[in-house]
MARKOL-271440 format. One record per residue (C-alpha): residue in one letter; x, y, z. Coordinates in steps of 0.05 Angstrom, whole numbers, always signed. Last residue first. Layout:
BEGIN
@aa=A; c1=X; c2=Y; c3=Z;
...
***
This chain:
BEGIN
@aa=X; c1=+179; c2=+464; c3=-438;
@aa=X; c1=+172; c2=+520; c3=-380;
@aa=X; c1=+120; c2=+545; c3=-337;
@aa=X; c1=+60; c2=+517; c3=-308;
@aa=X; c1=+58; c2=+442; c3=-336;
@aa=X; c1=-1; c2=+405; c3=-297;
@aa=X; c1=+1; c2=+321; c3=-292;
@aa=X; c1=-46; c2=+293; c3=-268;
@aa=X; c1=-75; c2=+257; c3=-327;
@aa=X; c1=-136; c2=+206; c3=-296;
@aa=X; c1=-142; c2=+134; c3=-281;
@aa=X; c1=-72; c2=+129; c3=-262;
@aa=X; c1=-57; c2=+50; c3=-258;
@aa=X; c1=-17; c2=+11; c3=-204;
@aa=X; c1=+22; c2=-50; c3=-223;
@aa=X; c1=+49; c2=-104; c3=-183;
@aa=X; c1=+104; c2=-130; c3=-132;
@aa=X; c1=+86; c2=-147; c3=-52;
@aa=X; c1=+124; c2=-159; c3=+12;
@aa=X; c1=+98; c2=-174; c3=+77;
@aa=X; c1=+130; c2=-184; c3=+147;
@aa=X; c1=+85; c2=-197; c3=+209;
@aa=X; c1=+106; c2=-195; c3=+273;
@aa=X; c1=+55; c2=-225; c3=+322;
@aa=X; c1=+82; c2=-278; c3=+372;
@aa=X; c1=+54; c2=-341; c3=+338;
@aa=X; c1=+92; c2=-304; c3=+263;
@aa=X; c1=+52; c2=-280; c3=+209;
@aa=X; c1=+95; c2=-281; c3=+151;
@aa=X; c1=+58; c2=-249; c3=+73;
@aa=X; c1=+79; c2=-261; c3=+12;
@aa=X; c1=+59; c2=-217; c3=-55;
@aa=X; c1=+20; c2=-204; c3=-121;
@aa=X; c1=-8; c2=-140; c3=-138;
@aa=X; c1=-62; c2=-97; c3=-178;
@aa=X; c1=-79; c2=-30; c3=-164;
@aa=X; c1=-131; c2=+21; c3=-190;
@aa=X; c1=-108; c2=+90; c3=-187;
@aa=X; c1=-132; c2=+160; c3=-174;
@aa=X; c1=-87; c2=+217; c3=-165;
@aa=X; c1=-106; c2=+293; c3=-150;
@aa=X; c1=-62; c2=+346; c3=-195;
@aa=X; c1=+5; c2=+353; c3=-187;
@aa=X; c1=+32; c2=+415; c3=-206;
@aa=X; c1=+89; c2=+435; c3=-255;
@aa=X; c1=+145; c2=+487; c3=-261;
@aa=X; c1=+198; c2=+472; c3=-305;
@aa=X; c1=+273; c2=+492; c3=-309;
@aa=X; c1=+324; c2=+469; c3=-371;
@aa=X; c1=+399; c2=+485; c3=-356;
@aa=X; c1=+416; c2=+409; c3=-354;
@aa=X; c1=+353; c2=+399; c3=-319;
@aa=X; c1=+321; c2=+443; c3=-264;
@aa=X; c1=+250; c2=+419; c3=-230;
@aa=X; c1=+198; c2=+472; c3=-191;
@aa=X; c1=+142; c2=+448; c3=-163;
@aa=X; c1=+85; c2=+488; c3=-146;
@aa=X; c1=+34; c2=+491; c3=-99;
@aa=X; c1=-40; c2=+507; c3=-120;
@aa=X; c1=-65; c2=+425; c3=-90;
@aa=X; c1=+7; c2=+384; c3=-93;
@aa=X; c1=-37; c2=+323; c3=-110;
@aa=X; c1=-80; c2=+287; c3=-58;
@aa=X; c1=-61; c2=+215; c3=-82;
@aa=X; c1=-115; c2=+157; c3=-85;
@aa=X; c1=-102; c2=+91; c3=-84;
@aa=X; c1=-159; c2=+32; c3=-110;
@aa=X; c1=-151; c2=-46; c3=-89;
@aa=X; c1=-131; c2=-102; c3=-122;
@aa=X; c1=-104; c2=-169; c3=-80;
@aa=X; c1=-64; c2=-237; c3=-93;
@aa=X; c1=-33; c2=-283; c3=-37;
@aa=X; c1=+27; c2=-324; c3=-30;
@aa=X; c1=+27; c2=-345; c3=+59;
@aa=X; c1=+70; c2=-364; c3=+100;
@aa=X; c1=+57; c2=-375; c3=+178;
@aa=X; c1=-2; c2=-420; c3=+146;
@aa=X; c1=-71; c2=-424; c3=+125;
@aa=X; c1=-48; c2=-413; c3=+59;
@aa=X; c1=-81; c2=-373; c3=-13;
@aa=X; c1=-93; c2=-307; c3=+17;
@aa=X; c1=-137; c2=-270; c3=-26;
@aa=X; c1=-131; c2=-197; c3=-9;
@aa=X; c1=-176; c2=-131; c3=-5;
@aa=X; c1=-143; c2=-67; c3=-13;
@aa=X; c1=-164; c2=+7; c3=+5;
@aa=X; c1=-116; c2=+65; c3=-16;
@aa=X; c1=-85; c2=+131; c3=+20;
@aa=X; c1=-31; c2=+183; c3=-7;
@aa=X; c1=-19; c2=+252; c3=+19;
@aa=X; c1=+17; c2=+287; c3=-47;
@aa=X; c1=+31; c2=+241; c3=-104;
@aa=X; c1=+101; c2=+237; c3=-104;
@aa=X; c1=+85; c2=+201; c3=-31;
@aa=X; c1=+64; c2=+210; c3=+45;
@aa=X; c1=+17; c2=+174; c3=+85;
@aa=X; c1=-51; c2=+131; c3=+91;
@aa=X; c1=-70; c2=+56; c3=+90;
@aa=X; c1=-120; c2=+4; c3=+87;
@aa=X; c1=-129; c2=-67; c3=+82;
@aa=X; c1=-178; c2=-130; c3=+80;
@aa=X; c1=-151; c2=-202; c3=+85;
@aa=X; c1=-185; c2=-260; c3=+60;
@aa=X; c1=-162; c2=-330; c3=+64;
@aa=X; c1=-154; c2=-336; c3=+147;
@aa=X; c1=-207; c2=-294; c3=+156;
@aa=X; c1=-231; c2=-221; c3=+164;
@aa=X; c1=-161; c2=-214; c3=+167;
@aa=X; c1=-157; c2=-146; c3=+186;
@aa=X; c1=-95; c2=-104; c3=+155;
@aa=X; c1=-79; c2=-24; c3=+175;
@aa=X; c1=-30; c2=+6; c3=+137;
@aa=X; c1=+22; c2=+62; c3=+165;
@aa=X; c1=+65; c2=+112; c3=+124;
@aa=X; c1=+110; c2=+126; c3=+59;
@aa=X; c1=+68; c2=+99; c3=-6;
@aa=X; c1=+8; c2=+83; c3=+28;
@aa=X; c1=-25; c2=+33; c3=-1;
@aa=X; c1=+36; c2=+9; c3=-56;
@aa=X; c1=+55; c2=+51; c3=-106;
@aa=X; c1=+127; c2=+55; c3=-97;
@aa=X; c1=+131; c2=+31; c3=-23;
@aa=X; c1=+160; c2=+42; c3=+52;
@aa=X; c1=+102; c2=+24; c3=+90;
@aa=X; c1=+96; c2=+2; c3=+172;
@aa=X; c1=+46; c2=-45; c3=+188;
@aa=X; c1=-20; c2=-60; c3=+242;
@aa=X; c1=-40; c2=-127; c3=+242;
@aa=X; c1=-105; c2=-151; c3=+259;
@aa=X; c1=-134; c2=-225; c3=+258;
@aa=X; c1=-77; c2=-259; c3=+295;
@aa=X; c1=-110; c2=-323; c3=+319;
@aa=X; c1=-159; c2=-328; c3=+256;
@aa=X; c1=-90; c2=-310; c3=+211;
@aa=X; c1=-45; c2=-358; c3=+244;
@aa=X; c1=-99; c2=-410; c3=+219;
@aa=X; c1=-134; c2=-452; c3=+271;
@aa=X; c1=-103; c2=-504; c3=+326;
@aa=X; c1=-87; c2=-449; c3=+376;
@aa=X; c1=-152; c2=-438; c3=+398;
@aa=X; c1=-188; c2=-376; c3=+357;
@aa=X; c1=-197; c2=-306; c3=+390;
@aa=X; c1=-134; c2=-287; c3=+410;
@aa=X; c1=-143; c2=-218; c3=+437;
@aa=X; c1=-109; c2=-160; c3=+394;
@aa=X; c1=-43; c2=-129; c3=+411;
@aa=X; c1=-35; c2=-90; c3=+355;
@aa=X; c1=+8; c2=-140; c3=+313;
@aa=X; c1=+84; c2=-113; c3=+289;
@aa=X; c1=+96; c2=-102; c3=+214;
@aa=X; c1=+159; c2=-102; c3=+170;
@aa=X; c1=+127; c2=-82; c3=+93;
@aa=X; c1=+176; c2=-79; c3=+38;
@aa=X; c1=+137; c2=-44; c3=-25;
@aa=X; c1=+144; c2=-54; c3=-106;
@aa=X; c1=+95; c2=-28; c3=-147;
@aa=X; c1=+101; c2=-24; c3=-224;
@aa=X; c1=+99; c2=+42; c3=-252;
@aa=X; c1=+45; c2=+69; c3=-306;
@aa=X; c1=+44; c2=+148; c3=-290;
***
C-alpha cells in the first residue's frame, strides 16, 4: 500500500507551565501540544497526537486512533528548521496498523464480491510539513509525504 500522506492537524496546547521567558523560541515556551488528526497515513490516521518539543529544533511525537488499517498508532521525531511562530520542518517515524484481526471484509464491484482481511501494518514514514505555534497555544500543522508497508497485508478469503 504505497500512498503519499497528506494530514490537516488543528491543535490546542495542554495547558503546560511556561518554562522559558518570553524572549526564547515559541517552542521552549510552549513545549507540549496536544492535536487533533484527520490524515491518510499520517500518526494516527483518525485520532489524537501528542507533540513535545524537547526543543525548539526537535520535536518528538506520537499518536493513536482509527484508520483502513485497523487501530493505528506511530512514533515521529521532527527537525524543526525555525525558532519562530512558523516553522518548515522534516520528520520519519514508524506507524503501525492493528489489521481487521479474523474479521472480514466484504467489498461488491460491478457484480464482483470479495472477502479480504487486513493483516497487521507496519510502515516507515517520511514527511515534510509547517507547523504555527501561536503565544496563546493553538497550534496548526500540516504535513505531505510517503509512508511505506514493510510487509503484504493484504489477505484474499473469497472471491477473485
Amino acid at each position: 500500500m504505497r500512498s503519499a500522506h497528506l494530514a490537516a492537524v488543528i491543535a490546542v496546547l495542554l495547558a503546560t507551565p511556561v518554562l522559558a521567558s518570553e524572549g526564547d523560541a515559541i517552542r521552549a515556551r510552549r513545549n507540549v501540544a496536544l492535536l487533533g488528526e484527520l490524515g491518510w497515513n499520517g500518526l494516527s490516521g483518525v485520532g489524537v497526537n501528542v507533540g513535545y518539543h524537547v526543543h525548539p529544533h526537535l520535536t518528538l511525537e506520537a499518536g493513536g486512533g482509527l484508520s483502513g488499517v485497523g487501530f493505528k498508532g506511530g512514533l515521529r521525531a521532527r527537525v524543526n528548521f525555525l525558532k519562530t511562530h512558523w516553522t518548515p520542518f522534516a520528520a520519519a517515524g514508524f506507524l503501525y496498523g492493528s489489521g481487521t484481526g479474523e474479521a472480514v471484509v466484504e467489498l461488491t464491484t460491478e457484480g464482483n464480491t470479495i472477502q479480504y482481511r487486513v493483516r497487521p501494518s507496519p510502515f516507515v514514514q517520511a514527511v515534510l510539513g509547517a507547523e504555527f505555534t501561536g503565544d496563546s497555544g493553538f497550534t496548526f500543522t500540516t504535513c505531505a509525504g510517503w509512508a511505506q508497508l514493510l510487509q503484504e497485508n493484504f489477505e484474499l478469503v473469497a472471491g477473485a
